[in-house]
C-alpha positions in Angstrom: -13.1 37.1 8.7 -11.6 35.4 11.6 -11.9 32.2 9.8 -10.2 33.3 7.0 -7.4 34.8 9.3 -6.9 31.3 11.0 -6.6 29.6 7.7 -3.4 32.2 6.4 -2.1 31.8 9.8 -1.8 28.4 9.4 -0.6 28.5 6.0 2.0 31.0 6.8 3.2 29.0 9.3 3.5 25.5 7.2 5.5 27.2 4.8 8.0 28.8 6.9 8.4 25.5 8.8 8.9 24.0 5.8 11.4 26.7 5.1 13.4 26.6 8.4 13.8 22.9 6.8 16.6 24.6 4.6 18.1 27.3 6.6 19.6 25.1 9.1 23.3 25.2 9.4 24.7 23.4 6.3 21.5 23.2 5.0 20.3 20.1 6.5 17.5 19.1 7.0 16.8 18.8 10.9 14.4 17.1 13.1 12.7 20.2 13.9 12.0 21.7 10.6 10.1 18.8 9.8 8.4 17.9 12.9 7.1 22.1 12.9 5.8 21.2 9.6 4.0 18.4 10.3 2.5 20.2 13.2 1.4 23.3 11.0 -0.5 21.1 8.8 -2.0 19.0 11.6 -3.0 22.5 12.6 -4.6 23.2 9.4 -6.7 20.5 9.8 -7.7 20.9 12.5 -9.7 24.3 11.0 -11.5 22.0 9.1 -11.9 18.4 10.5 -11.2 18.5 14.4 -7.8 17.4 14.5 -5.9 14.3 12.6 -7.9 11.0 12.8 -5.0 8.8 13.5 -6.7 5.7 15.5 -3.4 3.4 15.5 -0.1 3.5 15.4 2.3 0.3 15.9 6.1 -0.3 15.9 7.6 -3.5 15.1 11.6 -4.0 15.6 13.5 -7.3 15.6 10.0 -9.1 15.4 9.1 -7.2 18.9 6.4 -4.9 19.5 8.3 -1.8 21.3 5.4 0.8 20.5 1.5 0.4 20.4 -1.2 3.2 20.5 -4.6 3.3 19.9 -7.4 6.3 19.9 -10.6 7.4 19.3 -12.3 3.8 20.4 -9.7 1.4 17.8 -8.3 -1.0 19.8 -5.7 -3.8 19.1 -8.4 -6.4 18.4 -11.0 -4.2 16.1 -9.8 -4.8 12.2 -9.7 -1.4 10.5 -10.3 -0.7 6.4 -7.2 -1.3 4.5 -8.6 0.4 1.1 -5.3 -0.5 -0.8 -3.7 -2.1 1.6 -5.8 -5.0 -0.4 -3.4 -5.0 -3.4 -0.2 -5.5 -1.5 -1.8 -8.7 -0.1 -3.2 -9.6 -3.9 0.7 -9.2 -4.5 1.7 -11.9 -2.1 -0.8 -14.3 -3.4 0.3 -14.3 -6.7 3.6 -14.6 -5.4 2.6 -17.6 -3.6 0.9 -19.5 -6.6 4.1 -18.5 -8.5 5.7 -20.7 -5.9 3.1 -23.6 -5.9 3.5 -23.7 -9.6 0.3 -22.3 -10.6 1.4 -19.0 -12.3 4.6 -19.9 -14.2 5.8 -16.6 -13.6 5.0 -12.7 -13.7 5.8 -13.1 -17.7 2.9 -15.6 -18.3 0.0 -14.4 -20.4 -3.0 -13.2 -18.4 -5.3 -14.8 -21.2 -4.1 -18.2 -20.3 -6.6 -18.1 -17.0 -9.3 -17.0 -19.1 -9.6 -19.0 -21.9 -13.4 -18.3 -21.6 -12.8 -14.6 -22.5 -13.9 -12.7 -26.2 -11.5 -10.2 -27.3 -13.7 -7.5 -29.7 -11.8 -6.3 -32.6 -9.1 -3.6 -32.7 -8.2 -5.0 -28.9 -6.0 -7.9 -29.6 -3.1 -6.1 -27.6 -4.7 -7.4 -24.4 -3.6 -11.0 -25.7 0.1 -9.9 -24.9 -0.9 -8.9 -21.4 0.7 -10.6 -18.8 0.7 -11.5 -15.1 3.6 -8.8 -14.5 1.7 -5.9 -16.5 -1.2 -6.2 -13.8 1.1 -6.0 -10.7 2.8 -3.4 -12.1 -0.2 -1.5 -13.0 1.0 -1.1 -16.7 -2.0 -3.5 -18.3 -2.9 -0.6 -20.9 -6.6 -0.7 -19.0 -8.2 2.5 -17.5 -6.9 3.6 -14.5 -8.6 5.3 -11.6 -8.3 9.1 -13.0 -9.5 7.9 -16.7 -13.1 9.0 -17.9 -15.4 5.8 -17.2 -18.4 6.8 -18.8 -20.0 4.6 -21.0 -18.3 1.7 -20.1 -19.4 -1.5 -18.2 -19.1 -1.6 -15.0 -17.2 -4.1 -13.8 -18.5 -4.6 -10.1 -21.6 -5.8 -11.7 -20.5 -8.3 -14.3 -21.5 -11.8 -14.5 -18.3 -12.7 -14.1 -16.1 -9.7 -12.6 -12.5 -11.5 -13.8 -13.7 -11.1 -17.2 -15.1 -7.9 -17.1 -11.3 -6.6 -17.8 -11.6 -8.4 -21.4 -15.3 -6.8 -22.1 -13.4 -2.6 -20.8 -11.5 -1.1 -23.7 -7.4 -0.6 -23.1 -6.3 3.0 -23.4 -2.9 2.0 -24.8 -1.1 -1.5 -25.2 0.4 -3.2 -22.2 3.6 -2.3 -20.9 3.2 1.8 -22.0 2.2 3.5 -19.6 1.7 3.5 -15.5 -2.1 3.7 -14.9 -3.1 3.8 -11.4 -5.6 0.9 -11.0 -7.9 0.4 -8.2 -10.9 -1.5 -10.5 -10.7 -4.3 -12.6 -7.0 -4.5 -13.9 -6.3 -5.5 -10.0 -9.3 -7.2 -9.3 -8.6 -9.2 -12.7 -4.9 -10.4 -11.0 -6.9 -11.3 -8.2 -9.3 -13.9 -10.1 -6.6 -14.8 -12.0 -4.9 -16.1 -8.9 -7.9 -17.8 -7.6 -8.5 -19.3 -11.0 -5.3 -20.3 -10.9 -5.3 -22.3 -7.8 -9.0 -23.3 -8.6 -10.6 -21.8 -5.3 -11.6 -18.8 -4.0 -8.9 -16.2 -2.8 -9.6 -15.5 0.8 -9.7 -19.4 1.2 -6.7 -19.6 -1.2 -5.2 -17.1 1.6 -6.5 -18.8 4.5 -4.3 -21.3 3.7 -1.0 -20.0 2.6 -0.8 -16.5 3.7 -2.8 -15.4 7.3 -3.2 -19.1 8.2 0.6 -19.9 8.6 0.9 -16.3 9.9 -1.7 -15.9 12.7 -3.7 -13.2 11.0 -7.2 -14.0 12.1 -8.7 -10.9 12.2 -8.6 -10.8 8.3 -12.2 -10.1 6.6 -12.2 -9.3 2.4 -15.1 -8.3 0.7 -16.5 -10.2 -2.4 -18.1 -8.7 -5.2 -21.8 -10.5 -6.3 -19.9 -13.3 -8.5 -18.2 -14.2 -5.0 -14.8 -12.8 -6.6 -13.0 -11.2 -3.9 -11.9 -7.6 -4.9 -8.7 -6.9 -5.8 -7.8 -3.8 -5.5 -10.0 -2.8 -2.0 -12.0 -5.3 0.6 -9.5 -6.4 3.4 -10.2 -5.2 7.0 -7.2 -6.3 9.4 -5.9 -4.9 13.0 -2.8 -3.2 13.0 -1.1 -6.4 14.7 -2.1 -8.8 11.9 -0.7 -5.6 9.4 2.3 -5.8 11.3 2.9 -10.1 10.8 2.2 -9.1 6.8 5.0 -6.7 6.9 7.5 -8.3 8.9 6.9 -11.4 6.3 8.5 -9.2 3.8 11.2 -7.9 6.3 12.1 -11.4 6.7 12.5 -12.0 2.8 9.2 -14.3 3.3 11.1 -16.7 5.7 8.1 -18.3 8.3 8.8 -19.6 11.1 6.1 -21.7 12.6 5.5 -21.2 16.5 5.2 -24.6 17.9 7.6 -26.7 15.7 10.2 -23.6 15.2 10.3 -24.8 11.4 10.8 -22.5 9.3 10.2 -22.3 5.1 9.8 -19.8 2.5 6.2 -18.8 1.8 7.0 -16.8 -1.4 9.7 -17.1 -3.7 12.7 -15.1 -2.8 13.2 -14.5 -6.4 9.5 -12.9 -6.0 10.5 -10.8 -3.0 13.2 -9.7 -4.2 11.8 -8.1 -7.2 8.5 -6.5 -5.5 10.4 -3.4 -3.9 12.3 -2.3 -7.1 10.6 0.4 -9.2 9.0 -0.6 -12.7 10.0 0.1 -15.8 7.3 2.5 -16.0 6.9 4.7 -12.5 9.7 5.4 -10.3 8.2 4.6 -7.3 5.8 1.7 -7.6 6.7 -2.1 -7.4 4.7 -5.3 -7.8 1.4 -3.8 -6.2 4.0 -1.9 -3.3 4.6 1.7 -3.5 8.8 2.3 -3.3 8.6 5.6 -3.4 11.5 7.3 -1.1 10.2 9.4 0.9 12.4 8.2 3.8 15.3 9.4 2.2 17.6 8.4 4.7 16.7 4.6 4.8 17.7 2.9 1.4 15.2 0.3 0.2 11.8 1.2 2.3 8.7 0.4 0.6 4.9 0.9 1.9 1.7 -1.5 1.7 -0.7 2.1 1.5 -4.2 2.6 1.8 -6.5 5.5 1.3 -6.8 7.8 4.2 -3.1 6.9 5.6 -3.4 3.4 6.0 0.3 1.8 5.6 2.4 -0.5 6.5 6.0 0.9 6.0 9.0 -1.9 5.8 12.6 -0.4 6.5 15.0 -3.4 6.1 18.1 -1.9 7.2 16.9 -0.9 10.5 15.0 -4.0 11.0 11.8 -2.4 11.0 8.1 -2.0 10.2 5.6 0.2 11.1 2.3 0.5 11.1 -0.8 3.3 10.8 -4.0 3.1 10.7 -6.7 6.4 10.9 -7.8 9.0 8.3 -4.9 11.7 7.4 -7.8 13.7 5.6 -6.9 15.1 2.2 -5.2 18.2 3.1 -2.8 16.9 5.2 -2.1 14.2 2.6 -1.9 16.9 0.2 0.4 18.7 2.5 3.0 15.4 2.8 2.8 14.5 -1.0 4.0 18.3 -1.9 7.1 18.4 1.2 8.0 15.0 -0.1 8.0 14.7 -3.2 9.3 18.6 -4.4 11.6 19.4 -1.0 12.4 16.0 -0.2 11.6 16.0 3.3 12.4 12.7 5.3 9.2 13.0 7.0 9.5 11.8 10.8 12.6 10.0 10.4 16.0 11.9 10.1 19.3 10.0 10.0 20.9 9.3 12.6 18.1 9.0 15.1 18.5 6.4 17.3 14.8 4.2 17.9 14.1 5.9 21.6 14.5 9.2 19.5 12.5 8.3 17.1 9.5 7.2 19.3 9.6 11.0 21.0 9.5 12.5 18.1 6.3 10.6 16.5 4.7 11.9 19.8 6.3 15.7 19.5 4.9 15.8 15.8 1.2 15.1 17.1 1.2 11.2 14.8 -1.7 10.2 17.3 -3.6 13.3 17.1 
């Protein structure tokens, strides 16, 4: 009974954080409306998991490191799971080879890299399926939350790129958003290395954590030796952070020892990642746009199961990083004062940086 008792308490006391959120004078929403919230469902967890499992946290501004934390053993050097994190960076690739010239652009027919593949009847539709259909997740394949039994699995094909051609499509390409973590990513991602005719991590090696100094970079391959697409990539939060300030700088490189500088992916490329598709509000080329920083116009998110993200806020000359496990009620928790209240999370306007860093602490970010 005490149990039980703990849990309403806690309950009780999210919601009427979350409702002192909206009975602030003028009905703004204030610092410490939010930060009680995010305190009450900390608390929550706590009931049933020990606590939040944050185990990094990491604050880039003007290219400088002005906030580092690390718990629970993680360190700076130790790469941590990116889950999804994964399809951001299968997103830069293509952008890259778009730039070599060896995608001719997101409208070039996915079919063209796999010449090799047999389309069954009644599924000629995935013939019009193009580059920009996968990294917008709109390919017409199953998606994540779609009923897989029955069909092949696609880890275990002879040839995992093709194993997209051999899965029925739910509905034409371009239709529908369908949340993708299988092989409609992981198809974009052998496209690419077919594309440039080696395999990905090299391919990235080279163009992507090469030039940046990201050497703690490991990806997973299936058994084909097809990196996966959609999940694989281990990184420390410092190499997270050089990904993310490559896309604060609109992909401009600047190379330590020679101080040259040149575009690593298309600006035209850049430029259209962050913007919402056609077909969900908040999701870009492979980047999630959704707005839950209300207050800072144009922030997108790199995010990874278990609240792994790299957050990019370009008019405050900013990225920040977080690495851990959220657990799913708190994510639950967030999702819900987001998304239907419109919270602006840790980050109200107006807060200078200093601010900003006290309140991540107050909150309880680190655990």
């Amino acid at each position: 009974m005490d149990f039980i008792k703990a849990i309403v308490s806690k309950l009780v006391a999210c919601i009427l954080s979350l409702l002192s959120v909206f009975t602030s004078a003028g009905g703004a929403i204030r610092w410490m409306g939010t930060g009680a919230m995010a305190e009450a469902a900390y608390g929550i967890i706590g009931t049933f998991q020990g606590g939040p499992k944050t185990e990094g946290l990491l604050v880039l501004h003007k290219g400088e490191i002005i906030y580092e934390r690390y718990a629970r053993g993680w360190d700076k050097d130790t790469p941590h799971p990116m889950f999804s994190v994964t399809k951001s960076v299968v997103s830069a690739l293509v952008g890259i080879a778009i730039g070599g010239g060896y995608i001719e652009g997101v409208d070039q027919k996915v079919i063209d890299f796999f010449p090799d593949a047999v389309i069954a009847p009644g599924q000629e539709s995935k013939l019009d399926m193009t580059v920009g259909h996968l990294l917008t997740m709109t390919s017409g394949l199953p998606g994540d939350s779609d009923e897989w039994d029955g069909l092949p699995l696609w880890w275990e094909a002879e040839d995992t790129g093709l194993a997209a051609f051999e899965i029925p499509q739910y509905t034409e390409p371009g239709l529908r958003f369908n949340y993708n973590s299988g092989c409609g990513v992981h198809t974009l991602a052998c496209l690419v290395s077919r594309a440039v005719g080696m395999n990905l991590f090299e391919y990235a090696k080279q163009k992507l954590f090469g030039p940046l100094g990201m050497t703690s970079v490991t990806w997973e391959a299936a058994p084909d030796g097809n990196n996966y697409g959609g999940f694989g990539i281990s990184m420390t939060p410092r190499d997270m952070a050089r990904f993310g300030h490559l896309y604060l700088n609109h992909s401009v490189w600047e190379d330590s020892v020679s101080a040259d500088t040149r575009q690593l992916i298309p600006a035209e490329y850049i430029a259209a990642t962050s913007p919402p598709s056609e077909r969900h509000p908040e999701f870009g080329y492979l980047f999630w746009t959704f707005n839950k920083y209300k207050n800072f116009p144009g922030t997108y998110e790199a995010n990874g199961a278990f609240g792994q993200y790299i957050d990019i806020f370009p008019d405050r000359d900013l990225v920040i990083v977080r690495t851990g496990d959220l657990g799913w009620l708190f994510e639950t928790v967030a999702t819900l004062g987001v998304k239907l209240l419109g919270l602006t999370s840790l980050f109200p306007s107006g807060v200078p940086l200093e601010e900003i860093m006290g309140n991540l602490g107050k909150a309880g970010v680190l655990g």
